[in-house]
C-alpha positions in Angstrom: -160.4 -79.0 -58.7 -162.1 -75.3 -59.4 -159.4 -73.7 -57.7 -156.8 -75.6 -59.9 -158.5 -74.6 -63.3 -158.7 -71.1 -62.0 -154.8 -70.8 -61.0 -154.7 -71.4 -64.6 -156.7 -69.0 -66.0 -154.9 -66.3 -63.6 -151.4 -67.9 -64.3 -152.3 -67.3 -68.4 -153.5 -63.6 -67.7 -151.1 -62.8 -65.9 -148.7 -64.0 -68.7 -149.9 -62.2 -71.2 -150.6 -59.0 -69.1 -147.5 -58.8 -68.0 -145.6 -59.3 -71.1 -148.4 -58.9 -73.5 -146.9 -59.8 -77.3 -143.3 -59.4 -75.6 -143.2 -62.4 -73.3 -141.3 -64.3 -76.3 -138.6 -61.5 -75.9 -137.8 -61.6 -72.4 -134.7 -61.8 -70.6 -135.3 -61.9 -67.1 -138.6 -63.2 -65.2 -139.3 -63.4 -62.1 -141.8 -66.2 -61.0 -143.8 -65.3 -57.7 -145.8 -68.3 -57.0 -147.2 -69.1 -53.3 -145.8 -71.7 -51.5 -148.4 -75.0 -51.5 -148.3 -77.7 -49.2 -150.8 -81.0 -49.0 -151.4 -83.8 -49.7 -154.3 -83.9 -51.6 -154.6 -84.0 -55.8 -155.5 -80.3 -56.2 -152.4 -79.6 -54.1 -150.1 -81.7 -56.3 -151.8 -80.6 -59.5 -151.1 -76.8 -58.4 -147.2 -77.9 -57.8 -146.6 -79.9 -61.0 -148.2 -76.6 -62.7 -146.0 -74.3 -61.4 -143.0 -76.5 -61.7 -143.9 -76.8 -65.6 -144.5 -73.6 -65.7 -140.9 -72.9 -64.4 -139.5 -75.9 -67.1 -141.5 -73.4 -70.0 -140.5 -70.5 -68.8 -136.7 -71.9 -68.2 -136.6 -73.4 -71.9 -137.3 -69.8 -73.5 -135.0 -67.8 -71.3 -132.4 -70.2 -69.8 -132.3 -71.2 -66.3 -130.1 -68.7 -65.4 -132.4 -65.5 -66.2 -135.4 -67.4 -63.9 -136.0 -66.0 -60.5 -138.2 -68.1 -58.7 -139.5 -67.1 -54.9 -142.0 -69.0 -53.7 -143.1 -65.7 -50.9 -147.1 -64.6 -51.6 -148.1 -66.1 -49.0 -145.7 -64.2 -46.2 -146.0 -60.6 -45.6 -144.2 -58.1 -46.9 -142.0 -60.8 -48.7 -141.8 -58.4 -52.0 -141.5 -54.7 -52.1 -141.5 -51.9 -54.9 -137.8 -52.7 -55.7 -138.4 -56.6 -56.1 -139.4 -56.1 -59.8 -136.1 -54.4 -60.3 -133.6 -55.8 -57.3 -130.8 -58.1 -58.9 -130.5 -60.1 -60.8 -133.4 -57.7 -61.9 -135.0 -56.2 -63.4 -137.3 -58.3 -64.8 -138.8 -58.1 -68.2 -141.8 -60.5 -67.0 -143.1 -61.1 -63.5 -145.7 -64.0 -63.1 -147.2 -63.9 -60.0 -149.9 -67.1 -59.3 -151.6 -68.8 -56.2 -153.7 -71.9 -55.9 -154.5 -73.1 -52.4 -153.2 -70.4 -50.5 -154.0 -66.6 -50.3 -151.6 -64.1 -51.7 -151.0 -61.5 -48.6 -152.8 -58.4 -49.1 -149.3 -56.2 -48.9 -147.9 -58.8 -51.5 -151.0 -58.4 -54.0 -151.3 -54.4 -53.8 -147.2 -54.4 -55.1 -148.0 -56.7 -57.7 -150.8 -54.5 -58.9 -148.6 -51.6 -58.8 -145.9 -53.3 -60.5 -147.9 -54.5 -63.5 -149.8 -51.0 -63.7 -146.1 -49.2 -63.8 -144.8 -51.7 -66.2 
């Protein structure tokens, strides 16, 4: 259940890093959540979190300006141009993991994404 608090937490900073005050003005985001799989409660606490996460994020800029790839977890899955590939670029990118490590390649692009913003 620690992990599931501290997906949270990361989800929230990420949030507000990445959009800072401007996340209320957003077009496009791009949602980069690991892929979770179990059973178990954290597991399907982790998974009803990102989905309502998606539902918020969906109910401020519409459905259709919501990217969501579920790909931390793979290598390489992202690159440089993700943040701005079509139907980019992205205003906000939230990237989150619970139970499953964000590939080292995936996390270094996501730094350098955020720190370029």
């Amino acid at each position: 259940m620690t992990n599931f608090f501290r997906t949270l937490g990361y989800m929230l900073i990420g949030i507000l890093l990445a959009g800072g005050g401007q996340g209320a003005f957003a077009r496009q985001v791009l949602m980069l959540p690991a892929v979770i799989t179990g059973g178990n409660a954290e597991c399907v606490a982790a998974i009803d979190a990102f989905a309502n996460t998606e539902v918020e994020f969906a109910m401020v800029v519409g459905a259709t300006n919501l990217m969501r790839m579920p790909v931390l977890g793979r290598a390489n899955a992202i690159s440089q141009t993700t943040p701005a590939s079509a139907p980019g670029p992205y205003n906000l990118m939230q990237a989150a993991s619970a139970s499953s490590a964000i590939d080292d390649a995936n996390g270094a692009i996501i730094q350098s994404a955020f720190a370029n913003r």
